[in-house]
Every structure is written in C-alpha cells, then in structure tokens.
N, C-alpha and C positions, 0 to 999 in steps of 0.2 A: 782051207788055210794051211799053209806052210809051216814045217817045225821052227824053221826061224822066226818065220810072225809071233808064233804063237811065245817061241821063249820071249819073244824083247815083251808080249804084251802083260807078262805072268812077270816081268821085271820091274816092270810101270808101274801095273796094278798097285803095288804096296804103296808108295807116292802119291798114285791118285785117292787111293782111299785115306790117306792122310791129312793131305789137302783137304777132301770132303770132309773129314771128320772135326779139323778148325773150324771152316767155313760154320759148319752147323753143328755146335756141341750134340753128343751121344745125350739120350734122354737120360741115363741112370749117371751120368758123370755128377761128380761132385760137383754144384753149384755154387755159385755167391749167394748167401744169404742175408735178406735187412729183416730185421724185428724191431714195430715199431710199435712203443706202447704210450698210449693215452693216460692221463691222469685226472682221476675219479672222471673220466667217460662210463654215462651208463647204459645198459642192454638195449635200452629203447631210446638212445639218444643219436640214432641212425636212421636214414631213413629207411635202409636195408633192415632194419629191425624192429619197421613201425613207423619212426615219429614221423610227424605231417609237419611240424613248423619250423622247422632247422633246417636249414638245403644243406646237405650234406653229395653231393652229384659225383664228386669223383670216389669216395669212397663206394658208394651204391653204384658207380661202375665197376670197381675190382671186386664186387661182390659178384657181380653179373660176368666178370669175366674168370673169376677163380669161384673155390667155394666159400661157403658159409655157411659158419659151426654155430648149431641153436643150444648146446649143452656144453661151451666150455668156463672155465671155474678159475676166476685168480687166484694167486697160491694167501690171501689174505684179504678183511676188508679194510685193510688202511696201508697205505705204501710201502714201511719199508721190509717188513716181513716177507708182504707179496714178490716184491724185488728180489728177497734172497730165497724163496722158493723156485724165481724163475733162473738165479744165477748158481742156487744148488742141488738141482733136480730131486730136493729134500719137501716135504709137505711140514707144516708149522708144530708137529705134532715130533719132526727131528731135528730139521734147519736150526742154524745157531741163531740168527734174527726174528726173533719171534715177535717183536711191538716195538713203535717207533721211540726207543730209548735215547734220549740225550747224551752227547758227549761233548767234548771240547771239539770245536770245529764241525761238527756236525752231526750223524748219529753213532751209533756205538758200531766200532770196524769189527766189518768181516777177517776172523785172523787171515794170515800166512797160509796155514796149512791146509785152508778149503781148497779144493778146486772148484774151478769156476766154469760156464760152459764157454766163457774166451780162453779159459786156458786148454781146454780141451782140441777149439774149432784152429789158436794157435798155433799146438802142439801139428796139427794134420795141416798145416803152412797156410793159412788162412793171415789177413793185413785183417786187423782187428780195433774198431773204431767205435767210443761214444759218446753222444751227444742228447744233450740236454738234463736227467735229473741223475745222478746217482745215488748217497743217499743211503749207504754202508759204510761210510765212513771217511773223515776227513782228510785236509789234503798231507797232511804227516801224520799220517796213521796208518799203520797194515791194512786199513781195509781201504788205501786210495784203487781206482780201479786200474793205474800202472802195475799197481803189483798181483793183478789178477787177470794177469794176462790181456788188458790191451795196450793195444800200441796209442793211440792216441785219445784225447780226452779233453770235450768242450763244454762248460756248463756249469752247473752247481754243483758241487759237495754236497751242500746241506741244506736237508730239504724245507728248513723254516724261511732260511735266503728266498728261497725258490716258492715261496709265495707271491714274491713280487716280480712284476713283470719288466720295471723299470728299475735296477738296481746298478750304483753305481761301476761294475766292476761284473764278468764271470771268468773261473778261470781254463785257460788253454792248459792242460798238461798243470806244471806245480806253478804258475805264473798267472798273475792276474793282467786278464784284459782290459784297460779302461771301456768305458761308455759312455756317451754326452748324455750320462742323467745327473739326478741333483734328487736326494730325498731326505723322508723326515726318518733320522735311523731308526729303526727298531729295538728294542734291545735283545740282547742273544743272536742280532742277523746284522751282522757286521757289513755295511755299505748298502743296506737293502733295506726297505722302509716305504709308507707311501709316498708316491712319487710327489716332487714339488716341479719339477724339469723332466719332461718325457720328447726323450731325442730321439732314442733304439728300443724299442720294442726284443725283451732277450727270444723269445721264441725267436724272431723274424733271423736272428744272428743266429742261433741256434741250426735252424733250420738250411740258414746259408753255408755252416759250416759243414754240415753232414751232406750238402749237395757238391761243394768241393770235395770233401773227401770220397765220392762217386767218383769225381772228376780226376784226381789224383790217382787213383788207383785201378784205375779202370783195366788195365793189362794185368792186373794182380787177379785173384783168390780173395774176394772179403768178406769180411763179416761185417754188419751197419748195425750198433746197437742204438735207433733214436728213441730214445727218453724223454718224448717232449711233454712240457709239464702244462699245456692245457687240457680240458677247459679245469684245471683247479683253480681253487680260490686262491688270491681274489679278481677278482672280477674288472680284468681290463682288458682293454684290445687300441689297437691303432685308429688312427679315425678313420681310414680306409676300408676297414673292415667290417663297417656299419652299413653301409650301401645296403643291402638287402634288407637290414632291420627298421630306418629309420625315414620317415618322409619327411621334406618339410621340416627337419631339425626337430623332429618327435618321433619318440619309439612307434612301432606297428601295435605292440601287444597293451595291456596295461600295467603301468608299473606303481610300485610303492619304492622309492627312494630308500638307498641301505648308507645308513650314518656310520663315519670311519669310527674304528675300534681296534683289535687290531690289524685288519686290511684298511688298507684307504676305502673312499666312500663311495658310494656309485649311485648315480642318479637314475639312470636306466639300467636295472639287474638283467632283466628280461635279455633287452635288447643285444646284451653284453653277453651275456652269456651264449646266444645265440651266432653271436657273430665270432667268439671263441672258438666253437665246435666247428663255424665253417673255416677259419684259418687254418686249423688243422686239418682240414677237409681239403683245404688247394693245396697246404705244402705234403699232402701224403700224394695229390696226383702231382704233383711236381719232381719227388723221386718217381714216382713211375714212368712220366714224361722224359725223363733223366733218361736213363734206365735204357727205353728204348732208342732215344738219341743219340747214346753213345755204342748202340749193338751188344747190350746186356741182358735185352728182357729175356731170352729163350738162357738166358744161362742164369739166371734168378729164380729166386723164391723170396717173395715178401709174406709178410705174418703183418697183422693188426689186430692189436687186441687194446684191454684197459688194464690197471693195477689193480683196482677193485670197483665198487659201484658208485654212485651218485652219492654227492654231497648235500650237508643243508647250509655251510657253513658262507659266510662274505656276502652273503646277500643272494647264495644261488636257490634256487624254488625246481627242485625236480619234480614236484605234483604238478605242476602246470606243464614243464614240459612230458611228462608221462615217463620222465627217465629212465625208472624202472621196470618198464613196460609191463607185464603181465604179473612180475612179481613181487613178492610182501621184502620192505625190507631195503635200506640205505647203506650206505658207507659205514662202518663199524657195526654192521649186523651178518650175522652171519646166516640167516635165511637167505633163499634165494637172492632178491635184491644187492645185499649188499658184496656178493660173491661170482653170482653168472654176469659172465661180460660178452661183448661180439667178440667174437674169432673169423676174419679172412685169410684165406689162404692164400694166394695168386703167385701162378708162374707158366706164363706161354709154353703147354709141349710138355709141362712136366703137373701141372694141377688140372683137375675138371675144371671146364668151364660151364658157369651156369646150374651149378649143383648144391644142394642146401644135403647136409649130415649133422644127424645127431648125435655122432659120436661123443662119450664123453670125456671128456681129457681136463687136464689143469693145466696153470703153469708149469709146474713142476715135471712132467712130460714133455719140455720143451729140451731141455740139457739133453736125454737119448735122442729124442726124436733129430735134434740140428747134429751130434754125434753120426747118425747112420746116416745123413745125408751126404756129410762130409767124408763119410771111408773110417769113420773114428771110432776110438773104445770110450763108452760112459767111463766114469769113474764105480767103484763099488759102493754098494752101503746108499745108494739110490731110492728114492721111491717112485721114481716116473716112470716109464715105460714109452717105447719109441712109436708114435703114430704115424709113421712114412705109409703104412697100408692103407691107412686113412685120408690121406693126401693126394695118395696116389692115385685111389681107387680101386684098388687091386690088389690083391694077394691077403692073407688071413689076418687078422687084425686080434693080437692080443690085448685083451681089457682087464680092467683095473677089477678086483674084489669088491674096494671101496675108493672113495675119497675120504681124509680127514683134513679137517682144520680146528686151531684154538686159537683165542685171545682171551687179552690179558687187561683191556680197557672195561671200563662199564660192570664189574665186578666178575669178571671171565665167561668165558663164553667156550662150547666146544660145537661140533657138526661133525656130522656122517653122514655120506651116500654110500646106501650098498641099494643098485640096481635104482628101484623103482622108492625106493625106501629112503628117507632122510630123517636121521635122529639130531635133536639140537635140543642140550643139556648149559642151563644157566643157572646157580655158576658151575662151573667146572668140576666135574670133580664128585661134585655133592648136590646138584642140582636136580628138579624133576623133568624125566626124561617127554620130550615131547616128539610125537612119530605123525609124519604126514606122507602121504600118498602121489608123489609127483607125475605120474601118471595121471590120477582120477582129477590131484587137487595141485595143481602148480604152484595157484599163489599162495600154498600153505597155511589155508585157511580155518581147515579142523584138524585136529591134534585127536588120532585114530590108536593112541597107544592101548585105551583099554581095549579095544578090538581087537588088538592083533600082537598078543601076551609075545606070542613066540618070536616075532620079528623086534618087539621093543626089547630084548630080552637079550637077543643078538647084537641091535644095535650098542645097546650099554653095555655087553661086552667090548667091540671094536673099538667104544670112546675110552674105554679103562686101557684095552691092550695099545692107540695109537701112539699115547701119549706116553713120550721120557723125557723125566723130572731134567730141568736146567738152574744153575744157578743167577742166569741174568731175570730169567720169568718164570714165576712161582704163580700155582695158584692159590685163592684165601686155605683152601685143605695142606696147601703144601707149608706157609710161613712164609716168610717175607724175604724177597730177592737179597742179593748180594749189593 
C-alpha cells in the first residue's frame, strides 16, 4: 500500500468510526433510562416469580431477556415513603417521607432543597418525564414534581385521587385534563370517586401519554419515570381487559362480591384483579415494543419493579393469588412480604440476558445506580450505593452492610438486614426484637433471637444507630409528630 493510500485511509478512518459509533451506541455510553413501578404489585404476582393464574407473558419475556433480581427491597410497605426513598437515594430511617401524611392537595411535599434522582439524571442533559402516581406532594406545593427536576408530568398528585380509575379529571403539568367520566366524589379526592360514567380508563391515558412521550423525544437523552398505579385498589379495569378472566360473562376463579365502601363495588375481585396485573403486563411490552420500533432498545435500560407488597384492601385477596409468594407478610408489614418486590433489569447489549441475581439492593440504590449510568455525581449524605456491577455483570460489586426500614402505621414498626440476618422490632424503638434466618428460614417463620445472643445484639444496635429522630414522624418513645 502507498503512502498516499494509506494517509487518505488514516483521514477517513475517524469519520468511519464515527458513523459506526451512531449507527450502534458504545456499550458503556450513557443510555435512556425508563423505570417503571407498579403499585402494591406483589413478589409472587408474576409469572416470572411463580404465579400460575395471572398471564403476565410480556413481562416474563423481559425477564427472559434481561435479568431478574430475587432479593430486591422497596424503600417502604406503603407508597409514598417508598417513592421518596427511590426519588432520595435515602432509606426511611433518613428520607424526609417517611408515611403517607396528608396535606392540602395531596400528600405532605418534598421540600426544595432535596435533590432528586430527575434532578441529578437533568443536571447530566437527560428530557426528564412522569407519568402516572406521584404522591410527594401537590400541585402548589414544593414538592410538585416540576420542581424536582422533570420536565413533564401526567397523572395524579395525590394519591387518594389515585384510587380511582375513572376520575373526572388528571393533570398534564399544573393543568387539569378533562375525562368523559362522571362520579360519586369522594371526599378529600376532588373529581375522583366511584365511578357512575366510565369513558377513559386513567391508566389506559396514562400509559398513552408516556408512550408519546418515547415518541417525542426519541432523538433526545431521557429519562421515563412510569408511575402506574395498578393493580392497586380499587379494583377496576376496562371491559376489554377481562377476555382472559371471564367466559360466558362469569369470572374463571371463584368470587365473593366486594360491596362499595370507600372504593366502588366489585362484583368479580378475582377476575379484576387479575385482569389489572395483565394490563400492566401489555402496556410494559408496549414500551418495549416502542422502544424497539423507534431504534432505542440497544440504547436502553428499563427497571420494573413495585412500591411495596400486596394489598388486602377494595376487595383484593393476595392468599389466593399467592402474591406474596414464598414470603410472611403484606402491605404495611415489614417482613418479608410486605417489602421484597420483582426487580427486571432489561437492556439489549448492555444487561445479561436470561440471568436470575440475588443481589441485594433496594430502592434507595436506584438514585447512584441511574447517576453512574448517566456519567453523573449522586448527591452526598446518600445511603444507596450504585449496582451497575450488578447489571452489568461484571466488575466488583460493592454491598450494603445492611438495609434499614421504619414505620410509622400500626404502632411503628422497624427492620434490618445485615447479610443472612433480618431483625424486625414492633414498636419501634422499644419493641421485642425478633431475628430470623433468611437463608435457612425465608418465610420468617421462627424467631431465632434466643440462639443467636450475638447477632440479635448487633441487630438492635443497627435499629437504634439507623434511625434519626424527624419532626413529621415520631415514634410512641419519641411523642407525638408536629
């Protein structure tokens, strides 16, 4: 080859590899991220995680084509604490949200001065979008989610609204949408109530809006936070969405009829609930269909997980469905049950495909972990830690000491994992310490403390050191909130 060849081809070359590097994102480049979380979805309410009577098929695809995490941990068992552990990389023992507190417009705002992981993924030029429950705080409040860094916002406020599926109204940004419903109002959930007129289905909107906003941005950097608020209570769905439950204008399962209270009524809980968990089952492969249709998937990462465990509440029966699969314990408990949820990972080229990890992580691990993905600095004063090793499958994987959680319902509650070890102290504070063995004994069936002096001993140390005193949520040892 000729010196001239060879200079024009050492001219080229940089152009070419340019070209190839559009064409097909670098594996470590910073990706679009969607995180999409379920409401009270529980461990065993997949089929990827057991259940046999709910066809859940597109999610138990992106299991099959990404991973799935058997040991991860809501930052909470009841929404909106969960929500501010996964939007403050804080664990409930810092995070300023600690229990789902009332305010005007909805629940008590996240100040100003938090950072947020939209302000973070923002800050590092990410189009920052969500959809479906928020649920920190009203829409003139510091804690709307405009002012914590996203750019757009469809859905509820507040999350009492957000019990009903047909309400007359959700809003875009500070503006409310109409809807062709019609209901009986609630009180404290202004335009929301059970339905008397069922036109729009809000998930159905919800879900359309966050698939435009794929569509809109799709030459962008973004971040998709969906918030969608099935299967919580109560307990409705479209009629379309029965086909698999119902033959013959009768459920499959056997039902007992749940009389309205404050959800509307439901004649088939079963059948509904069921058909809930698949609608969110086709609109999560719908962003993924998305995704790939517009030449996104290789430059993606989606996350699915729940806010916390299974419900008993509107008429729903997780013992029949086995919701809680293998473990002791619902929604507002903080054993197992009402805390491990499924975690998928999935991203063509940049997640294993086909891979089950027990790594354990929480929400709260989410804030570094979407930071490093992004090229981004966490914020200080953190308690997650970034699981990209664990994602990835590769490289050394820093792990947590423990996990902590408290609440503040049901006369407080606290938990600890360190390792193999789980301490859970009710109430709070001043409670007798119970130690189970999640290795030998999962579904936390014997309480092993007088065995093992030296491990419970530890434990109640981490529950005394996780915990700092707040003036919104007080335990009975501490005196009564502000």
């Amino acid at each position: 080859m000729g010196a001239s060849h060879f200079r024009a081809l050492t001219l080229l070359l940089p152009a070419a590899l340019a070209l190839a590097a559009h064409a097909r994102p670098a594996r470590d480049a910073p990706p679009n991220i969607i995180f999409i979380l379920a409401d009270d979805l529980g461990y065993g309410d997949l089929g990827a995680y057991g259940q046999t009577r709910i066809r859940t098929p597109r999610l138990d695809r992106m299991a099959m084509e990404g991973t799935r995490f058997t040991q991860f941990y809501a930052g909470s068992p009841v929404c909106a604490p969960s929500r501010s552990a996964l939007m403050t990389g804080q664990h409930t023992g810092h995070t300023y949200i600690r229990g789902n507190k009332e305010h005007p417009g909805g629940q008590e705002p996240l100040p100003d001065r938090i950072t947020t992981v939209a302000d973070v993924l923002k800050r590092a030029g990410y189009t920052t979008g969500i959809f479906g429950k928020w649920g920190l705080g009203g829409v003139d409040t510091e804690g709307a989610p405009l002012r914590h860094g996203f750019d757009e916002f469809f859905g509820y406020y507040d999350q009492r609204r957000a019990h009903f599926y047909y309400p007359e109204y959700l809003y875009r940004n500070a503006e409310k949408v109409p809807l062709p419903n019609r209901v009986r109002e609630e009180p404290r959930s202004p335009g929301a109530g059970p339905a008397v007129v069922r036109g729009r289905y809000s998930h159905d909107a919800i879900a359309e809006a966050a698939l435009a906003f794929l569509e809109k941005h799709r030459r962008e950097r973004l971040f998709l936070y969906a918030a969608f608020t099935i299967p919580h209570a109560e307990l409705q769905a479209p009629e379309d969405a029965y086909a698999p439950y119902v033959k013959d204008g009768r459920s499959i399962f056997p039902e007992t009829p749940f009389p309205e209270n404050h959800y509307g009524a439901q004649a088939m809980p079963h059948a509904t609930y069921a058909a809930m968990v698949s609608r969110l089952d086709r609109d999560v492969g719908r962003i993924l269909d998305t995704l790939r249709e517009l030449g996104l998937d290789r430059n993606t990462i989606v996350f699915f997980t729940s806010d916390n465990g299974p419900s008993v509440e509107g008429g729903s029966d997780p013992q029949f469905f086995d919701s809680n699969g293998p473990f002791r314990g619902l929604k507002r408990d903080v054993y197992e049950g009402g805390i491990r949820v499924p975690m998928i990972a999935w991203g063509p080229g940049r997640i294993p495909a086909g891979r089950t990890s027990d790594q354990v992580w929480a929400l709260w691990d989410v804030l570094p972990t979407l930071a490093e993905l992004a090229g981004a600095r966490p914020p200080a004063g953190i308690d997650g830690i970034s699981m990209v090793p664990s994602l990835r499958g590769r490289g050394r994987q820093r792990q947590h000491d423990h996990l902590y959680w408290e609440f503040y319902e049901q006369g407080s509650k606290q938990a600890v994992r360190m390792g193999r070890w789980k301490g859970v102290r009710q109430p709070m504070m001043t409670g007798r310490l119970e130690v189970y063995d999640l290795e030998a004994d999962p579904g936390e069936t014997r309480d092993v403390s007088s065995e093992h002096p030296d491990v419970a001993a530890r434990l109640g140390r981490l529950l005394d050191e996780a915990h700092t005193p707040s003036a919104l949520w007080r335990a009975p040892a501490e005196g009564p909130a502000r």
